[in-house]
C-alpha positions in Angstrom: -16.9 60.7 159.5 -13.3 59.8 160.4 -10.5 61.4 159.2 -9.3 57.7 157.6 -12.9 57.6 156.1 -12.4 60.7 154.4 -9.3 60.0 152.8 -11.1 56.7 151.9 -13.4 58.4 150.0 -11.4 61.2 148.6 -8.9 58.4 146.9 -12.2 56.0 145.5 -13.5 59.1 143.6 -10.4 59.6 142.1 -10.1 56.8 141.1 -13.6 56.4 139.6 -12.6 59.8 137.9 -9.2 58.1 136.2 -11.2 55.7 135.1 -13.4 57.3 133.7 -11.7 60.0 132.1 -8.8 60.4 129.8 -5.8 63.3 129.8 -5.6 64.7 126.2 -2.0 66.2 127.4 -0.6 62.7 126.8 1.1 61.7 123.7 -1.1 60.1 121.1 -0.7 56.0 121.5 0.5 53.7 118.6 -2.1 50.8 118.2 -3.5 47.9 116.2 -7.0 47.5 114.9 -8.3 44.8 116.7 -9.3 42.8 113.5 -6.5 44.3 110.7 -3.0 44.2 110.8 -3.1 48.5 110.1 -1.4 50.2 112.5 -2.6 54.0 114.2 -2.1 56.8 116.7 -5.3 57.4 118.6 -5.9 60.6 120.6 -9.0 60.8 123.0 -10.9 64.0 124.1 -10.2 66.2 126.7 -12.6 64.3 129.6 -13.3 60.9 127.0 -15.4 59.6 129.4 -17.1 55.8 129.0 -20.7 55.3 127.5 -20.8 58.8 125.2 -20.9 59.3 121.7 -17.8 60.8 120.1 -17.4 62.2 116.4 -14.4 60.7 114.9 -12.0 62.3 112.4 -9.6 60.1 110.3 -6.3 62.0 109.5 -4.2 61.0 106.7 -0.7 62.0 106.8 1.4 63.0 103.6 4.6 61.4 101.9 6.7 62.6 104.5 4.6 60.0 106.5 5.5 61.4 109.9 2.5 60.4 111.3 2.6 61.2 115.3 3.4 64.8 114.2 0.2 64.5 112.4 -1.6 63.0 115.0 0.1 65.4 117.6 -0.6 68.5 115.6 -4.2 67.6 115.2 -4.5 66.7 119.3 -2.7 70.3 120.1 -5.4 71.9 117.6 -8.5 70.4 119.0 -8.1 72.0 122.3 -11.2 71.0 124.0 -13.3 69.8 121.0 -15.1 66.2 121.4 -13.2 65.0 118.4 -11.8 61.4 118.6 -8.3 61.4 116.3 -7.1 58.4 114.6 -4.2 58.7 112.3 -3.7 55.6 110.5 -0.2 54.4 108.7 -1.5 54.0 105.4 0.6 53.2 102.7 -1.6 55.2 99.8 -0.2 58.7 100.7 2.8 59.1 98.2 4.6 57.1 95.7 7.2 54.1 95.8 9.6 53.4 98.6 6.9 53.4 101.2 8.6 49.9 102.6 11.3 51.5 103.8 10.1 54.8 105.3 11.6 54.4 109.3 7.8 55.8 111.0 6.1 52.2 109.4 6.5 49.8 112.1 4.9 46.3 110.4 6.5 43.1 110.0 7.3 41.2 107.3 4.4 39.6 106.8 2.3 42.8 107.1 4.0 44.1 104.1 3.4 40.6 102.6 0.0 41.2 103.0 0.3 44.4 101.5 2.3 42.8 98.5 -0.3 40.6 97.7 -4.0 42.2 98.6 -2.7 45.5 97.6 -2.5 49.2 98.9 -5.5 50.3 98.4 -7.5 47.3 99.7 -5.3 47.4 102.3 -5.5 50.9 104.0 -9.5 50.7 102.7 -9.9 47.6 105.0 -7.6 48.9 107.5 -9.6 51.9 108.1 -12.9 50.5 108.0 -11.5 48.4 111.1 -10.0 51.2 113.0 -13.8 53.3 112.5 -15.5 50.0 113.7 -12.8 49.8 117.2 -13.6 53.0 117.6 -17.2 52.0 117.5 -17.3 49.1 119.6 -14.6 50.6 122.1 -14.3 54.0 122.2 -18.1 55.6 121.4 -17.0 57.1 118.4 -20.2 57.3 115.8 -20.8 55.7 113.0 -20.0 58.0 110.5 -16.6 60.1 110.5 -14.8 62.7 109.1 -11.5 62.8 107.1 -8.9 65.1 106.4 -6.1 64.5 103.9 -2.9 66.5 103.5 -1.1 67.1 100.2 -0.8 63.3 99.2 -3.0 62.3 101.5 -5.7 63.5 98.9 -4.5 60.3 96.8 -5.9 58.5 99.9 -8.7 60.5 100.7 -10.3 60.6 97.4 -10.4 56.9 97.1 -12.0 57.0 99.6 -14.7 59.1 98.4 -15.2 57.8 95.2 -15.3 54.5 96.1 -18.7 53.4 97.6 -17.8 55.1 101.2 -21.2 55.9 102.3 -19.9 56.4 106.1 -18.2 59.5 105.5 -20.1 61.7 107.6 -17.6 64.9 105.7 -14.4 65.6 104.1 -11.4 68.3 103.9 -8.4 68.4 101.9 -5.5 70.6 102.3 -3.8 71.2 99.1 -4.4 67.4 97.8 -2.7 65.4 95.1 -5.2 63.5 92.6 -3.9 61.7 90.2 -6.8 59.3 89.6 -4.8 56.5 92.0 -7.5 53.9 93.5 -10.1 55.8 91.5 -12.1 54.4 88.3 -13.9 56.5 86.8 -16.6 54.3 85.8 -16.9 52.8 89.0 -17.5 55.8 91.1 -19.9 55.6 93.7 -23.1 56.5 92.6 -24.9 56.5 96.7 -27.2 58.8 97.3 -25.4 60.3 100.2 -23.0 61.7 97.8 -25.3 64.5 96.3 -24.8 66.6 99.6 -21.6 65.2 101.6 -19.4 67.9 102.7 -16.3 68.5 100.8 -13.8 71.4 101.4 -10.4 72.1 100.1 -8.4 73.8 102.4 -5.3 76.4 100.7 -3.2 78.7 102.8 -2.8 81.9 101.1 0.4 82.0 101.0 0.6 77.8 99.9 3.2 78.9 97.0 3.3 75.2 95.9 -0.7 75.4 95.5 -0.9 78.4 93.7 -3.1 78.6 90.4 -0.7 77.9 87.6 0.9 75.0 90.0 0.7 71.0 89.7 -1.2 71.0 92.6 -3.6 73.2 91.8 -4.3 71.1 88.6 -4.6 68.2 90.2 -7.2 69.7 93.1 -9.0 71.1 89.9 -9.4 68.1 88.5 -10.2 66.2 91.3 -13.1 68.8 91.8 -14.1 69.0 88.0 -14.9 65.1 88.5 -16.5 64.9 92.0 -19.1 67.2 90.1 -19.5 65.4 87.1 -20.6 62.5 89.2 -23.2 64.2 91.5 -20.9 65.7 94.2 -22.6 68.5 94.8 -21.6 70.4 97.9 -17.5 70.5 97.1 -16.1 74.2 98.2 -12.7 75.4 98.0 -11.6 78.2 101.3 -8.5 79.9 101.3 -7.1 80.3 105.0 -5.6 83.4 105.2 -2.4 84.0 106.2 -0.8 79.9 106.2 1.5 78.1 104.1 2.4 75.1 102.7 1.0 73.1 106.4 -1.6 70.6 107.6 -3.9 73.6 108.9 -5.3 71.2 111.7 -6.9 74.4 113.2 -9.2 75.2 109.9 -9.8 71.9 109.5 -11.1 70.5 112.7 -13.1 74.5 112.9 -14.6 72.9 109.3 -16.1 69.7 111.0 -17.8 71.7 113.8 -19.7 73.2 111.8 -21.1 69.7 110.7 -21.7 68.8 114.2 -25.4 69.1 114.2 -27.2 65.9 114.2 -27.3 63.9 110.5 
């Protein structure tokens, strides 16, 4: 074989090999669902390679909404995990005054939209879209996870209790409820629910949710009515050591251990 030939060859299986497979050292990439308006950060597996399956994990940001250090936090913890991480720009984490939040990049007639179908329907929608792209384009399964941070739980739990029968299992760290998106009469009733996964997540030294602290309550609650309506495998862990932080590390630890096959 000639030297030329060689080098040939040498550059054509690199370049099968950058085709094939995707740097996780690169900064997470803003996109748009394909068939929603709802904007995300996606962050592919060390080696993402064409033609696998992938478990995906949806992250939900809190009312700071700064959601690459979100999405970069949770790339930096998975290391060499075969998680695919979306982080969507919903608008349910947090109170009023979303619009005007600099790390939302929509138009105007995004947060029309928004206006008029409303928040909920709008990040519910949203995310169904992203899970379904990452379906058709990525090899992420058909169920995923979710994780929630602080008011990200307003998120999260709506989408729990409201029919979400994909939700292959759930963790919280230190989450808002304050019934937002949630009827109480309406909560799903699938059968799924009885033994979904559901962890809360507190540092132990997470001052602001402490027993005794609005918080708490609210996570309390939350729990007290998950198991009124048949949710029967919700756990609380503390993490020792952490604060008041997104604990990407525990979190993403939590969903391998639901790996094994459904």
């Amino acid at each position: 074989m000639t030297r030329a030939l060689t080098v040939l060859t040498f550059i054509f299986i690199s370049l099968a090999l950058a085709v094939a497979c995707v740097p996780t050292s690169e900064q997470p990439d803003l996109k748009t669902a394909s068939t929603h308006p709802i904007q995300y950060y996606l962050s592919l597996p060390d080696a993402w390679a064409k033609g696998k399956k992938y478990p995906v994990v949806v992250v939900i940001e809190n009312a700071e909404r700064d959601f690459l250090a979100a999405a970069t936090d949770f790339a930096r913890a998975r290391g060499r995990l075969p998680f695919i991480l979306v982080t969507p720009l919903v608008v349910t984490n947090g109170g009023a005054g979303y619009r005007s939040v600099p790390s939302y990049h929509y138009t105007n007639d995004v947060w029309e939209r928004i206006q008029s179908t409303g928040q909920f329907n709008f990040d519910m929608e949203g995310i169904d879209a992203i899970v379904q792209d990452m379906l058709k384009q990525y090899g992420g399964e058909d169920k995923f996870f979710i994780t929630g941070f602080e008011a990200g739980g307003h998120t999260v739990w709506g989408v729990l209790f409201n029919h979400r029968e994909q939700v292959r299992g759930a963790a919280f760290v230190c989450p808002n409820f304050q019934g937002r998106w949630v009827d109480e009469q309406q909560i799903s009733s699938a059968a799924v629910r009885t033994n979904l996964p559901i962890r809360n997540l507190v540092g132990t030294k997470d001052e602001p949710c402490g027993p005794g602290h609005p918080i708490y309550t609210q996570m309390q609650r939350a729990i007290d009515i998950a198991e009124a309506h048949g949710y029967k495998n919700v756990s609380v862990m503390r993490v020792e050591g952490n604060g008041h932080e997104r604990l990407a590390d525990d979190v993403l630890a939590y969903f391998s251990t639901l790996l094994s096959p459904n």
